[in-house]
C-alpha positions in Angstrom: 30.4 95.3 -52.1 28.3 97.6 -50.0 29.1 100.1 -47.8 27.5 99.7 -44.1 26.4 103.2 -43.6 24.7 103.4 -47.6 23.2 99.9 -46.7 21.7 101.7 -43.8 20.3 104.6 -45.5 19.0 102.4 -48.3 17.0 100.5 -45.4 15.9 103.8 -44.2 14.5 105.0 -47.9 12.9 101.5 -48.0 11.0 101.5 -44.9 9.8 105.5 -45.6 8.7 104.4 -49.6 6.6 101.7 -48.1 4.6 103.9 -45.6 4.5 106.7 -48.1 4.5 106.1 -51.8 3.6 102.4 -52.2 1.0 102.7 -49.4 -0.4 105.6 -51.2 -0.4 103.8 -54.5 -1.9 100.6 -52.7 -4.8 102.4 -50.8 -6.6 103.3 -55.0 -4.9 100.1 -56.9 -4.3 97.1 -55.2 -2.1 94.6 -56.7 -3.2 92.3 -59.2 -3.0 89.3 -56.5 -2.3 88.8 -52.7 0.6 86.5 -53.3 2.7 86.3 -56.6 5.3 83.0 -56.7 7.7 81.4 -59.5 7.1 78.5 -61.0 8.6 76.6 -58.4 6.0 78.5 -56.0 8.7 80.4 -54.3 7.5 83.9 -52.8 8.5 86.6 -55.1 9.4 90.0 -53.3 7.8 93.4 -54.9 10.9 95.0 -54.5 15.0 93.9 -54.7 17.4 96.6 -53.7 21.4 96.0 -52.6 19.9 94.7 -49.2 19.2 91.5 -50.3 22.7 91.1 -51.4 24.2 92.8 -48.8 27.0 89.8 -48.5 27.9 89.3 -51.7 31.0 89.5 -52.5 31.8 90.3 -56.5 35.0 88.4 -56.5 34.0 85.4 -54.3 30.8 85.1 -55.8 30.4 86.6 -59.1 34.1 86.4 -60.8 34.4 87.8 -64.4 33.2 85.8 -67.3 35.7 82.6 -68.1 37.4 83.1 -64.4 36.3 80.9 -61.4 33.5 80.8 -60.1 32.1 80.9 -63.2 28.6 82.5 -62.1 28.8 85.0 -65.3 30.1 82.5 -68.0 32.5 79.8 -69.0 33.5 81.7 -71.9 35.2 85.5 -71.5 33.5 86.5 -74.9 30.7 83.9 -74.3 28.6 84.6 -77.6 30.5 87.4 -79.1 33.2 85.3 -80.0 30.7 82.0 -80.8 26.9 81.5 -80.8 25.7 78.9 -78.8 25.0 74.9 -81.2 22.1 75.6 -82.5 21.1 71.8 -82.0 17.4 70.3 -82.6 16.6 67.3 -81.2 14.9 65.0 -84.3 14.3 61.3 -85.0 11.2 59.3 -85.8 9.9 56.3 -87.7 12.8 54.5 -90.0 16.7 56.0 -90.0 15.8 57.2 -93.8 13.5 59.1 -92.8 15.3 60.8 -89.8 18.2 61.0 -92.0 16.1 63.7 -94.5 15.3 65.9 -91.4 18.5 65.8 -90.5 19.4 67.3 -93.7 16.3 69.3 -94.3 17.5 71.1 -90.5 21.0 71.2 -91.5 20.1 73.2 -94.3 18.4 75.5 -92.7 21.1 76.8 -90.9 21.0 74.1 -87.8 24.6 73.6 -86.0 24.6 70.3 -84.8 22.3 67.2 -84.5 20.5 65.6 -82.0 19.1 62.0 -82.1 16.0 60.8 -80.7 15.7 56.9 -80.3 11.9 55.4 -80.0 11.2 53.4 -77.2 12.2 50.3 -77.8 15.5 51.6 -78.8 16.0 53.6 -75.3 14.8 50.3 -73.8 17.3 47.7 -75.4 14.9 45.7 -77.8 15.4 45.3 -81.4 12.2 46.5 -83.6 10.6 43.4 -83.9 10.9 42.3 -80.7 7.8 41.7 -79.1 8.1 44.4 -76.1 8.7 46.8 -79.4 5.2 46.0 -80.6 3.2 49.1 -81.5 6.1 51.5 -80.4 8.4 51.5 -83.4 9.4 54.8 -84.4 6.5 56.9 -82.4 8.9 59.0 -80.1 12.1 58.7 -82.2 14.1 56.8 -85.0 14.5 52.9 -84.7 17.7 52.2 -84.5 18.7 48.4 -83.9 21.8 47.3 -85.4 25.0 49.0 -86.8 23.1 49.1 -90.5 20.3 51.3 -89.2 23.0 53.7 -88.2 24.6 54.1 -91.1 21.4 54.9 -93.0 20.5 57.4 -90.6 24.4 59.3 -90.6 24.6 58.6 -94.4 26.0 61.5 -95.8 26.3 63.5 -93.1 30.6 64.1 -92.5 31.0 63.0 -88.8 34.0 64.8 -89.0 32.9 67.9 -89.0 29.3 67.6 -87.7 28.9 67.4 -83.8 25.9 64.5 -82.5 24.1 64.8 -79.5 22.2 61.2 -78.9 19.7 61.3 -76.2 20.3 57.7 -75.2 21.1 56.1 -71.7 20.7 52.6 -70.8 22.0 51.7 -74.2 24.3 54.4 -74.6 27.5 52.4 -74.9 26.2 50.2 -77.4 24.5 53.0 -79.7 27.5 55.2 -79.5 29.9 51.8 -80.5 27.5 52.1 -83.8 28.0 55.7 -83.9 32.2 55.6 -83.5 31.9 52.1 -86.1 29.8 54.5 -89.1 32.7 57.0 -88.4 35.0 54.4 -89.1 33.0 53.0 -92.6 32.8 56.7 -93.1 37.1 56.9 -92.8 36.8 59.3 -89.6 39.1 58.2 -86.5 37.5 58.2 -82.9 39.7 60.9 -82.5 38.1 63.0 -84.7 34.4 63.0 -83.5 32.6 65.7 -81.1 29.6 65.4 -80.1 27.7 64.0 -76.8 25.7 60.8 -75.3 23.4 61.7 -72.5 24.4 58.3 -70.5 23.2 59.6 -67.0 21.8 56.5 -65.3 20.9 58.1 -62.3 18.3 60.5 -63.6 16.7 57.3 -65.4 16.0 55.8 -61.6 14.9 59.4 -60.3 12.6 60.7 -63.2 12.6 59.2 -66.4 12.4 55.0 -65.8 14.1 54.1 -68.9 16.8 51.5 -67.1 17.2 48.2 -67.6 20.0 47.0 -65.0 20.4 47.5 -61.6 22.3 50.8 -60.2 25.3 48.6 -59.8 26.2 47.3 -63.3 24.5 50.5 -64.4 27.1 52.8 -63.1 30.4 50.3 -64.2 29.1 51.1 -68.4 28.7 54.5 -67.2 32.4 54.6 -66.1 33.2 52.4 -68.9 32.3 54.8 -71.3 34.1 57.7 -69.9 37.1 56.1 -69.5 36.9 54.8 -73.1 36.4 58.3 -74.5 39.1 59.5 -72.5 41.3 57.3 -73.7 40.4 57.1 -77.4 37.7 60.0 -78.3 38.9 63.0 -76.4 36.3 66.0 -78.0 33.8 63.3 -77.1 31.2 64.5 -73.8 30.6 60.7 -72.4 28.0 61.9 -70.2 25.2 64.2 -70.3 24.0 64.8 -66.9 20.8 65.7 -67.3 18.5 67.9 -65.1 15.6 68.3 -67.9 13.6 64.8 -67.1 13.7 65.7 -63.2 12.2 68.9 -64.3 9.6 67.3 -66.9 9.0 64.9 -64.2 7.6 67.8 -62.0 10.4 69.3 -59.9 11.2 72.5 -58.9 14.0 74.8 -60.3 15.9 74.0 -57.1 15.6 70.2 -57.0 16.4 69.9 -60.6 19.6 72.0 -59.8 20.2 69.9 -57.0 19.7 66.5 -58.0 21.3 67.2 -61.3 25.0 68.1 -59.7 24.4 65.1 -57.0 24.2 63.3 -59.9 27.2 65.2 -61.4 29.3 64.4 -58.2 28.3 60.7 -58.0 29.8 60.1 -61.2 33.0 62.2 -60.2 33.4 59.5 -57.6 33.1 56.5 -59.2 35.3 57.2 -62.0 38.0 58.4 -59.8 37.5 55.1 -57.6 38.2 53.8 -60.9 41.4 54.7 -60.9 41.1 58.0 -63.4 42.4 61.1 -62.0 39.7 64.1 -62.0 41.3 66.0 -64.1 41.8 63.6 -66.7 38.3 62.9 -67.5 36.0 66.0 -65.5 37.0 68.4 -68.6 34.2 66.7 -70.6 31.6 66.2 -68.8 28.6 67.8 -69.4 25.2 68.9 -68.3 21.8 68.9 -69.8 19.3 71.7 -68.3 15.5 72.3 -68.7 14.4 75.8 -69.3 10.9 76.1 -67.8 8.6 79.6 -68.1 9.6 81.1 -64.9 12.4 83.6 -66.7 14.7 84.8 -64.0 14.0 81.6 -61.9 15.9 80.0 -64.4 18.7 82.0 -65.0 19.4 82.1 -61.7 19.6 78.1 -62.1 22.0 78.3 -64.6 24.3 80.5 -62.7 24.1 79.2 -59.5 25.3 76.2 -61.0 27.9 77.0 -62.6 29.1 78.4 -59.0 28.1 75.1 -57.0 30.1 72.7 -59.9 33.2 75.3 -59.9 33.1 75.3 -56.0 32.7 71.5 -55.6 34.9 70.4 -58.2 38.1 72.4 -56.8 37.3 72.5 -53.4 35.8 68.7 -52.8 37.2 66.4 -55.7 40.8 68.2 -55.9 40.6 69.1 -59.5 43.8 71.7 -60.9 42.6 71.5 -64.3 40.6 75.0 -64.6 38.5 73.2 -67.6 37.4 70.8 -65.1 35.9 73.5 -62.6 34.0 75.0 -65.6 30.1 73.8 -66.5 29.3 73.5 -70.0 25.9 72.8 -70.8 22.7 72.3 -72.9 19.5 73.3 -72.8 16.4 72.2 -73.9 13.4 74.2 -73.7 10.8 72.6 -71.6 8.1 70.2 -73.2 6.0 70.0 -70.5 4.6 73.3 -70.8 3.5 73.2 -74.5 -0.6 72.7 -74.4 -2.2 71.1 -76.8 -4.7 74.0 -76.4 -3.6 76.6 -78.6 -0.8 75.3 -79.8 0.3 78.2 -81.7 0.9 80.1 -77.8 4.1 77.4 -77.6 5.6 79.5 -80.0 5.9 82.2 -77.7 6.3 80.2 -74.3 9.5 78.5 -76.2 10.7 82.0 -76.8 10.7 83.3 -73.9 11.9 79.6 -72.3 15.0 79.9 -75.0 15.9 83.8 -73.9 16.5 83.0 -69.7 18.6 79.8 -71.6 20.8 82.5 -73.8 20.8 84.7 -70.7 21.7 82.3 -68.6 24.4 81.4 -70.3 23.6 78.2 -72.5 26.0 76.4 -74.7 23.9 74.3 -76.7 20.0 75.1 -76.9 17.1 72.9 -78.7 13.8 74.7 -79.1 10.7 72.6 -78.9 8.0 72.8 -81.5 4.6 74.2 -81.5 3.2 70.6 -81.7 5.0 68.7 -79.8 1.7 68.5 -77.5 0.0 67.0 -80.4 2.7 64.9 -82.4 6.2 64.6 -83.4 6.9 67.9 -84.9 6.3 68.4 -88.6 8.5 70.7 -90.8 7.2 73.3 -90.5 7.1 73.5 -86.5 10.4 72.5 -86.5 11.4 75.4 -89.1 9.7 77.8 -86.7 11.6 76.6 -83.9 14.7 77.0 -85.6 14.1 80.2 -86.0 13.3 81.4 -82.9 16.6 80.8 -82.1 18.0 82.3 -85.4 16.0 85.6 -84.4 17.6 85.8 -80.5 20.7 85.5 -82.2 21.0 87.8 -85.1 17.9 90.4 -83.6 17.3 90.7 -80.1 20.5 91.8 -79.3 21.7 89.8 -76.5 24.2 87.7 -77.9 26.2 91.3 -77.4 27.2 91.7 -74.3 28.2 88.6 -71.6 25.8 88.0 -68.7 23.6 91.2 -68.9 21.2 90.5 -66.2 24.4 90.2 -64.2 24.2 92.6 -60.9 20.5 92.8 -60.4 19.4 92.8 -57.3 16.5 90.3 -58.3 18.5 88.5 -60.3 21.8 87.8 -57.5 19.2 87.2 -55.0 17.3 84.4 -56.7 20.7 83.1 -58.2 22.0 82.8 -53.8 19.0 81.2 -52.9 18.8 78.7 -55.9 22.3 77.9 -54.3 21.2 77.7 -50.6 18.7 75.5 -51.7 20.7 73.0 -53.2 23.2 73.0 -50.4 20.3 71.8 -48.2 19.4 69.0 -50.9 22.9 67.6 -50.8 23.3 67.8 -46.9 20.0 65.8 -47.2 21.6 63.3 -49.6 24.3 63.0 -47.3 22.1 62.0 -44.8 20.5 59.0 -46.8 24.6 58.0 -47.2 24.6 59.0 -51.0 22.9 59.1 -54.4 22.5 55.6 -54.8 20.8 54.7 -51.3 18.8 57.6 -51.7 17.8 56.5 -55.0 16.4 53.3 -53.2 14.5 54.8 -50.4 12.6 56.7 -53.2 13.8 60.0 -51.9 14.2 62.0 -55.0 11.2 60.6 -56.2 8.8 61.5 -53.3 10.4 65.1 -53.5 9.4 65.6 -57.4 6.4 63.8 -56.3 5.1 66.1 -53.7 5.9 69.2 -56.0 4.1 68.1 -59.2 1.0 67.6 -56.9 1.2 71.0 -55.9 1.7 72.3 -59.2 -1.5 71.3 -60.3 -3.6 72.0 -57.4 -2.1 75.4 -57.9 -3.6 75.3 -61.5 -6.6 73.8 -60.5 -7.0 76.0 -58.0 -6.8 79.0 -60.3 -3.4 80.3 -58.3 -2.0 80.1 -61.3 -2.9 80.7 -64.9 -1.8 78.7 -68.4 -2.8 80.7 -71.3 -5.6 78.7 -73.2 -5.6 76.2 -70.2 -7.3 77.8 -67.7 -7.2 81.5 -68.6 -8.1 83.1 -72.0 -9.3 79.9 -73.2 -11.7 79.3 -76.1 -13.3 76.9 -78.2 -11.8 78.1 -81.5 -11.4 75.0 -83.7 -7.2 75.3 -84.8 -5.4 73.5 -87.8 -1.7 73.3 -87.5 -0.4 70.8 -90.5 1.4 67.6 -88.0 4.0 65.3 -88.9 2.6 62.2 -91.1 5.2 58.6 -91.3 6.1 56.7 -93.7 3.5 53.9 -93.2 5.1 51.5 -94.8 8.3 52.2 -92.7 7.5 49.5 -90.5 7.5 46.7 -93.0 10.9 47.7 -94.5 12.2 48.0 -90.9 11.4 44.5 -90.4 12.5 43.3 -93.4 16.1 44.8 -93.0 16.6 43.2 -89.3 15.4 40.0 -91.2 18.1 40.2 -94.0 20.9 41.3 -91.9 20.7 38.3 -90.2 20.9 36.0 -92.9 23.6 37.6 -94.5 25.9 39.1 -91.7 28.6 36.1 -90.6 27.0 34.7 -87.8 29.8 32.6 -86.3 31.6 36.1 -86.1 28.7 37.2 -83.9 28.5 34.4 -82.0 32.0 34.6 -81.0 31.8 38.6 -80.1 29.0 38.0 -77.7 30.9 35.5 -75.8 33.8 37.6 -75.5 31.3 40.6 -74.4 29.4 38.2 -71.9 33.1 37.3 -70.3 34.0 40.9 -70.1 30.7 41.6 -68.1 31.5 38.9 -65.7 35.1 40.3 -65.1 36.3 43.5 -64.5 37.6 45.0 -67.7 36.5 47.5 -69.9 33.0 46.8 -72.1 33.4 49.3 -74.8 36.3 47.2 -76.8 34.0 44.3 -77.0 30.8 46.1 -77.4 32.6 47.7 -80.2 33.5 44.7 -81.9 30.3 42.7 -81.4 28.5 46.3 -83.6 31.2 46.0 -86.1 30.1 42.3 -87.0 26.9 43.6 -87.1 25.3 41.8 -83.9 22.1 43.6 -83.0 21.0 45.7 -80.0 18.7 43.6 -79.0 21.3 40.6 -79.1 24.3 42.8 -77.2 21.5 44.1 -74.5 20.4 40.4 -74.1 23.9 39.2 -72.9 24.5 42.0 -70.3 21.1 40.7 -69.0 21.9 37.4 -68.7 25.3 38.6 -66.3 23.3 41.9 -64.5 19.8 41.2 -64.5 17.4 43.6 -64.8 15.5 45.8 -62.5 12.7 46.4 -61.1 12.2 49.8 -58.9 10.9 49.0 -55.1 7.5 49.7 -54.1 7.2 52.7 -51.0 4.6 53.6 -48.6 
């Protein structure tokens, strides 16, 4: 893009403001530190001009929005044609309950749900199981059989509402509820958009919420996307998801990294499935953390929308331009919300929620200003809504596509985010994959090593959170937070205990066997999964039987 001799001058300029003008400026007011750094503590340079980009090339590496590579949008309009899903992630305590927010959010000018289960649901029990003592409802809504989920979707029209379910180990049971309330509700599979998050991999990276081994894992994994390629086809069967790696303590580049190694493993294993790429790749999707380091994380998103177009031509064959194209989400990122101050998150979310628009988000969730504190009330979760009402409709930057496109600053960081992840994967490679990398703790030893040093840079005081460690007070606050139903628990109970006695048990009996035998063959699990939910059988039950064929497991201890 740059002409040799104008690079040369430039260099020349460069070289003569330093030992004139800055050193001047320097010698009465020296900066404010010696070294400033990104959240990922990468060096940040005072100054980006055209020689840090000297190679790029606009075509090769930039593209025009909706065109390979992709780097400045997947849509030519981006929002000037559509605002991104306004989508806030909700769900505690009983499915009534979550079913008011749902409405109370949809109200208010929310664009599409998003389900969070409690622990015991992400974990395969039913609510009265004994693991599930203590935890019911405290991170999400209970959900344990096929009549839970049709309290929590009642009156909500699945055919015109897109669901995002943050669920993974269970995925392809939970979503067999969801598609079987459809149905009661007289919607056809083939109606229904909307997402399950379903990436294993991240679970045995970051998050630890698996219950088989890798193996069995990955065969519901690919058992769900070829199910909803088959039947559901505006259904994402996969969310891969970068946002725990990041909450886990990564940097921006090893969540970009591990998140599309991720991406890639899955590529493989449903083509050695049989699928071709371009018959399933289309809808996949991605799930992205947006941390406070602003043009750190636009350069994240962009860099990976390069990388995924680049990969999924060029390494896994794919014709299909909807398959080189990254659609994702993006959540804004929980783990810097203090429980000091609490009222600062609302401005930290901001600012996390503009590098998402920026960057080119699809989907965004805004956290509340007590999420440090508790599930977040109304009224957080009203402010939170419209934060993102406000960037849309105020700031302005829904206007144009990919402003911050062409800054120096901002094409630099974008390259190196890529280099970076290059040298992940050929690392990866090394280990002989995902899976085996996965084993020798690799991924986990990485996030590891750079949540340590993000503290010590904290404790260390080179670097400041507002209220944390800088500008902090002892200012008694009073924010209203989010109160359950406390009797939710009993009728909880009581329903699992009636559903029993009056669902036909015989016909549950019989399901389960036909599940167990599918889990011991070869074939497809979502049919029988289906049909065991339709009968009513409960999670807990339908989690129990792909125990007793997989196992369960338990991660390895390193040195």
């Amino acid at each position: 893009m740059y002409d040799a001799k104008e690079l040369e001058a430039l260099r020349q300029a460069v070289e003569r403001w330093e030992e004139t003008t800055l050193q001047q400026t320097l010698a009465h007011k020296p900066e404010r530190r010696e070294r400033f750094i990104t959240a990922s503590s990468e060096p940040v340079d005072r100054l980006y001009t055209p020689l840090d980009v000297k190679d790029l090339n606009y075509l090769r590496d930039l593209g025009l929005p909706g065109e390979y590579p992709f780097t400045r949008g997947v849509h030519p309009t981006l929002y000037r044609g559509k605002l991104w899903t306004m989508r806030m992630f909700a769900g505690f305590g009983t499915a009534e309950e979550t079913n008011q927010r749902f409405k109370y959010l949809l109200e208010r000018g929310q664009t599409g749900l998003s389900i969070a289960f409690d622990l015991p649901t992400l974990m395969g029990y039913d609510s009265d199981s004994p693991e599930a003592l203590g935890e019911f409802g405290k991170c999400g809504v209970a959900v344990s059989s096929l009549k839970d989920m049709e309290i929590l979707l009642e009156g909500i029209p699945l055919d015109k509402v897109s669901t995002s379910m943050t669920i993974n180990s269970p995925a392809a049971v939970i979503w067999a509820m969801y598609i079987a309330t459809a149905e009661k509700q007289g919607v056809r599979p083939d109606q229904l958009r909307g997402t399950i998050q379903n990436d294993i991999l991240k679970e045995y990276i970051a998050q630890k919420e698996y219950i088989f081994p890798p193996e069995p894992s990955m065969r519901l994994v690919v058992d769900t996307i070829e199910f909803g390629t088959q039947r559901l086809p505006l259904w994402n069967t996969i969310s891969i998801s970068g946002y725990h790696i990041r909450e886990a303590g990564s940097t921006a580049a090893q969540e970009l990294a591990f998140t599309l190694a991720d991406g890639m493993e899955y590529v493989r294993w449903g083509m050695e499935r049989g699928m071709e790429v371009d018959s399933f790749a289309p809808r996949l999707s991605f799930f992205f953390n947006a941390h406070n380091d602003f043009f750190e994380e636009i350069a994240k998103y962009r860099a990976a929308r390069r990388i995924w177009a680049h990969e999924m031509r060029h390494t896994f064959g794919a014709e299909n331009p909807r398959s080189w194209l990254m659609r994702f989400h993006t959540q804004t990122a929980g783990v810097t919300l203090t429980a000091q101050q609490p009222e600062n998150n609302i401005v930290r979310v901001a600012v996390q929620a503009l590098a998402a628009i920026l960057g080119g988000t699809q989907s965004l969730h805004t956290n509340s200003m007590d999420e440090a504190l508790a599930l977040p009330s109304e009224h957080a979760a009203t402010i939170a809504l419209r934060t993102q009402q406000i960037l849309a409709e105020e700031s302005g930057v829904a206007n144009t596509v990919d402003p911050l496109g062409g800054s120096f600053f901002v094409e630099a960081m974008t390259n190196r985010m890529e280099s970076q992840a290059r040298q992940y994967f050929q690392r990866i490679e090394e280990l002989g994959g995902v899976l085996p990398a996965i084993e020798a703790g690799f991924f986990q030893r990485e996030i590891s090593e750079a949540a340590y040093r993000y503290q010590r840079e904290i404790d260390d005081g080179q670097r400041f959170i507002v209220g944390v460690n800088a500008y902090n007070d002892d200012v008694p606050f009073e924010i209203p937070l989010l109160q359950m139903d406390p009797r939710g628990h009993d009728r909880q109970m009581q329903r699992l205990q009636e559903l029993r006695a009056s669902r036909d048990n015989g016909a549950v009996g019989q399901a389960l066997d036909r599940l167990r035998l599918a889990c011991q063959g070869t074939e497809n699990t979502m049919p029988h999964i289906l049909q065991a939910v339709r009968v009513y059988a409960t999670l807990g039950e339908i989690i129990g039987v792909m125990k007793e064929v997989f196992g369960t497991y338990e991660e390895p201890t390193w040195i």
